[in-house]
Every structure is written in C-alpha cells, then in structure tokens.
Residue, then its C-alpha position, 0 to 999 in steps of 0.5 A: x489514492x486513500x478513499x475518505x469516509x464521505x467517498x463510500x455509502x455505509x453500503x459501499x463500504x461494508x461491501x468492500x470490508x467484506x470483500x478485503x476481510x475475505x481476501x486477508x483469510x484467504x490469504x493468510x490461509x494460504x500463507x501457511x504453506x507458502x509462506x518462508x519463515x526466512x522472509x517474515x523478518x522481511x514482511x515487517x521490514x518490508x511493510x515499514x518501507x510501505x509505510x515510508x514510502x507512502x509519505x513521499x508525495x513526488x510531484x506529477x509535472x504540468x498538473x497541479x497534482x501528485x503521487x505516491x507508491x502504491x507498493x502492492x507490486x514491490x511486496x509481492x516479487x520480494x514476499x510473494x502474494x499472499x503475504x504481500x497482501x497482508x503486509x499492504x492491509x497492515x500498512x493501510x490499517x495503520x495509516x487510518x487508525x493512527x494518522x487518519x489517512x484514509x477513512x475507517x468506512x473506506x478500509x476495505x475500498x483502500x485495501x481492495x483497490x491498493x492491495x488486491x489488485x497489485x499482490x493477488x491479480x497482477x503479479x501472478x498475471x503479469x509480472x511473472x509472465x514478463x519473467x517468466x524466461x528468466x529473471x534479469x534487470x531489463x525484464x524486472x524494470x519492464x515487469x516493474x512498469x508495466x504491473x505497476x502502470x496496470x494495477x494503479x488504473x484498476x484502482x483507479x477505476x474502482x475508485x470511480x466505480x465505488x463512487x459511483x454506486x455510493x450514489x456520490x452524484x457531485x462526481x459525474x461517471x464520464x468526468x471523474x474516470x476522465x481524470x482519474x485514469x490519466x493521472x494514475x497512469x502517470x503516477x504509476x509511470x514514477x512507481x513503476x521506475x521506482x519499483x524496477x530500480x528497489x528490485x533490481x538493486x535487491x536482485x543484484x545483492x540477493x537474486x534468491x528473494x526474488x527468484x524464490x516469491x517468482x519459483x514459490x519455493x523457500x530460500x536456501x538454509x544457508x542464504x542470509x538476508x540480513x544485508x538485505x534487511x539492514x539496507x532495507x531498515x536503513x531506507x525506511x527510516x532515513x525515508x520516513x524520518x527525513x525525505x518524508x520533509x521533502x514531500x510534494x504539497x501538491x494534492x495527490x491524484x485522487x484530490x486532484x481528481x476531485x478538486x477538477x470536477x468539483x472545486x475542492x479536495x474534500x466532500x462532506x457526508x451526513x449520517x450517524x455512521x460517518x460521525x460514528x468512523x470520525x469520532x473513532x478516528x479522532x479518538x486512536x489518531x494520535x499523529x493525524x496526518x502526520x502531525x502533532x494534534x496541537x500543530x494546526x493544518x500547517x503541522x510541523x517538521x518534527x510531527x512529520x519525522x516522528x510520524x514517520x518513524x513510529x509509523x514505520x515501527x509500528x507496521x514493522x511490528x504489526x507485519x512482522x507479528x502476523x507473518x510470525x503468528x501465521x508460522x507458529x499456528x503452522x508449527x503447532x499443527x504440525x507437532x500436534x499432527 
C-alpha cells in the first residue's frame, strides 16, 4: 500500500510529513522511558523482518491482486507502540530512499497510514482490550486478526482521502473507496493469520516479550531473548534472500485499485516538485525496486535476494541505532542529573 509521489499534491504531502514527523517525536519522546534496553537488539531485528516480510507479495485468489504485511501490529505486542512506530518509519524510509518503493513526497502519507494507525491507535484500543483477560494463543490470533483487519482499512481509507483532497480527479471518491476498502479487508485477513501465527510461536518460546509491551514494564534481568533474536534473524534473512523469489507479480491492492478505476497502476504528475522527489530518488536508490538499475522492468533473482538482504541489513542497523541512540541520550541525562 505504498503511495507514489503522483498520488499526493505538494500540499497533501507536506501535511502528512508534518504529521508523521510530529508522531516520530512524539514518539521517541516517550520512548525514553518505556523503552527496554533489552528490546533494542529486537527493534533492529525486528525491523529487518518488516522489511522482509514486506517483499513477499502473496496472492489474493479470485482478484488479479495482491498483498503484503503491513506489520505495524506485530512490532507493536513484541516493542510496544511507541518504538514500534519508529521501527516501522525506519523501515518505510528505507524502502523510498534506497529501493523507490514508495514516493519521498508520500513519506509522511506511508508512514502515517502504515505505521500510526496500527502501533499508536489500534493496538492500545484493540488489541490490548482482546487480552486484556490474559494473554494466551486463541485470544492473540483473535487480537491478531481483528487489529490487523481493523488498521489496513484505516489505511486504506486514508489513502482514498489523501487522494482525494490532493484534487486526484482520475480516482472517483465513491469508486475507488469501493475497491480499496474490500480488497484491504482481504489482505488484512492473510496478515492477521500471519501476524497471529509469528506471535503465538514468539509467545510459547518467550511469553515475557509480549507480556512485557501489553504490561508496559521491562523484562526481567535474568530473561534472554537471544533465542528469540537468532530465529527472528534467521527468518528475515532466509525471507529476504530467498522466499522474496517467490513473491506474487500480481499488482498489490493499492494498484489494483487503481488499475480498476482507471486502466493502469501508475499516474503521472507534473510540477517541479515531483521532478525534484524523482530525481532525489534516482540519485540514493541504488536497488530500485529491488533490482539492479542495469536489470531493465524484468529485474533479476540475484538484485531481488541481494535487495533483500542489504535492505534487511540496513533497517537492522538504522532501527536498532536509533532505539540505542534513545537509550544513551537517557543515560547521560540520567548521570548528568
């Protein structure tokens, strides 16, 4: 559900920037006192899964279309929201900078209705309320779904706002929400199994990750979650460099959408401003679309494994660093205090 550029006025798109700028303070804001120091490992391991994940287009039967995970709901039971919210804007912005999936115009659109409504508005007031009895496999799948399902239609729908009042007038209000909304319910069926499934086998090897983001309290000092991280590790990179193949070619929701309403995946847009995000893009992609540049539209197998990889390696890094930077800024004010 990654916006283009051509999807967004400059109006539009420096709103939403604003918007998502204002919730990554925020939350790294409050980060500095819910986020555990034992998790950050996690954030950047975390964020490589996103990342992997992301790329694994599966297949919606019966439409011509397809999906990927969102994963905003997934980071949020296993880091909490907050540093869930800024592992997810870590992710998005990799993915524009380096792959130009996504435009630089529509960051803050992608961010907000990818990552705010999943990690800061459904989990705290939906998913916890499913668990709040207890958390146990039935009711984390039920969460699971239901947040999921409930988050990727918010998106959805803000996407066909977004267009809207970017004055997109080849996108009719009525139509497009028509297809966007049931598609993204189907989609967010898949990720909401799929979500359900990573957490429950997360839960039954280490319960405290998932108690400890639903209790906001720190894990235990003498709880490891290096297991965790290493089977964690072990499925981004066999995801990313190897299932990634796999992917459905099929256009994904959002294309879908748009290709029903107006015969094609791709709008065009005028104005300096557009040439401006292209031409940065063009510059710091270096896999676009998770391809070599010389591989032409049809890309190759080895651009595709090694996209995933460096990507997954570079969110690791960027996630991670910034839930440490976070932790150390804390530290000193703590020592200086």
């Amino acid at each position: 559900m990654h916006m283009a550029d051509a999807l967004v006025s400059p109006a539009v798109g420096g709103l939403m920037l604003a918007a998502s700028a204002g919730a990554v303070a925020y939350s790294a804001y409050k980060c500095k006192d819910e986020l555990d120091e034992k998790k950050i490992p996690l954030m950047g391991v975390m964020g490589a899964v996103i990342f992997a994940g992301q790329m694994i287009n599966f297949t919606i039967p019966g439409t011509g279309s397809s999906g990927h995970i969102g994963g905003g709901i997934l980071l949020a039971a296993l880091l909490g929201p907050f540093p869930a919210f800024l592992t997810i804007t870590a992710v998005l912005l990799i993915q524009a900078l380096f792959f130009a999936d996504g435009g630089l115009l529509a960051l803050g659109a992608n961010i907000w209705n990818m990552g705010f409504y999943a990690c800061l508005l459904i989990y705290p007031l939906v998913f916890k309320p499913i668990v709040k009895k207890g958390l146990n496999p039935t009711r984390i799948t039920v969460a699971s779904i239901v947040s999921v399902v409930l988050a990727l239609s918010l998106g959805a729908f803000s996407v066909v706002l977004e267009t809207l009042a970017s004055g997109i007038t080849e996108l009719p209000f009525v139509t497009f929400v028509g297809l966007m909304i049931p598609i993204h319910l189907a989609i967010g069926l898949v990720e909401g199994i799929v979500t359900g499934g990573i957490l429950v086998f997360v839960y039954k090897m280490r319960p405290e990750l998932l108690e400890s983001s639903f209790q906001k309290t720190k894990l235990p000092k003498d709880i490891s979650i290096k297991k965790v991280l290493g089977m964690l590790l072990a499925f981004a990179v066999v995801v990313g460099g190897g299932v990634s193949l796999f992917a459905s070619a099929n256009p994904d929701g959002l294309e879908w959408a748009m290709q029903n309403v107006t015969g094609t995946t791709e709008l065009e847009a005028k104005g300096d401003v557009y040439t401006n995000a292209e031409s940065i893009q063009e510059t710091t992609a270096f896999l676009p679309d998770y391809t070599f540049k010389s591989s032409g539209d049809d890309g190759s197998a080895v651009g595709t494994s090694i996209s995933g990889l460096v990507g997954g390696g570079i969110t690791l890094l960027l996630a991670g660093g910034t839930g440490y930077l976070i932790y150390a800024i804390k530290r000193k004010k703590e020592k200086s205090a």
